[in-house]
C-alpha positions in Angstrom: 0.0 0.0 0.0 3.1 2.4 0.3 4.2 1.9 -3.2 0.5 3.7 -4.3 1.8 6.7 -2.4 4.5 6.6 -4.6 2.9 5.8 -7.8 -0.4 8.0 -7.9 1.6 11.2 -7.7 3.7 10.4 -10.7 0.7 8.9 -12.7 -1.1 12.5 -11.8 1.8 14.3 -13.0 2.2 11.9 -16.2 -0.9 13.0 -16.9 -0.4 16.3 -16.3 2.2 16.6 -18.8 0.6 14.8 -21.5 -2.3 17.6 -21.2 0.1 20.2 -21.1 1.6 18.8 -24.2 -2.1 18.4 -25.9 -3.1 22.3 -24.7 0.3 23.4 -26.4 -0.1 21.4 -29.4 -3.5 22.6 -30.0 -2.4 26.3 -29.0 0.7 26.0 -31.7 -1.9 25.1 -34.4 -0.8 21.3 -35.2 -4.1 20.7 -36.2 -5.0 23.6 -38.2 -4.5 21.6 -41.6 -5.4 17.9 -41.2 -5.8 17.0 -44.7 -2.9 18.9 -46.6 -0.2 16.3 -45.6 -3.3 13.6 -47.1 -3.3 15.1 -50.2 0.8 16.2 -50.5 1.8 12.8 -51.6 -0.6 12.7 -54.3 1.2 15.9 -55.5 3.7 14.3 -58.4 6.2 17.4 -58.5 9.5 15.8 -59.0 11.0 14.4 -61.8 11.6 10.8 -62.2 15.4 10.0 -62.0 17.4 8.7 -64.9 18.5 5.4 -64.2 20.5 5.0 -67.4 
């Protein structure tokens, strides 16, 4: 029963940080444009190398 003395604290401040992270993330715009890296690699822009 000691060791969950221990163990809750750092579980409450895991997941403390993973919100913080989340908050920030959202905050910083990361999920402003969900569908422009879908549709980027459909984009064909390069040329094809010459193998020859």
């Amino acid at each position: 029963m000691n060791v969950l003395l221990f163990l809750i604290p750092i579980a409450l401040l895991l997941g403390g940080l993973g919100l913080a992270a989340f908050l920030w993330s959202l905050k910083s715009g990361q999920y402003e444009d969900l569908d422009g890296a879908a549709n980027r690699i459909l984009i064909d822009d390069e040329e094809p190398f010459d193998r020859g």
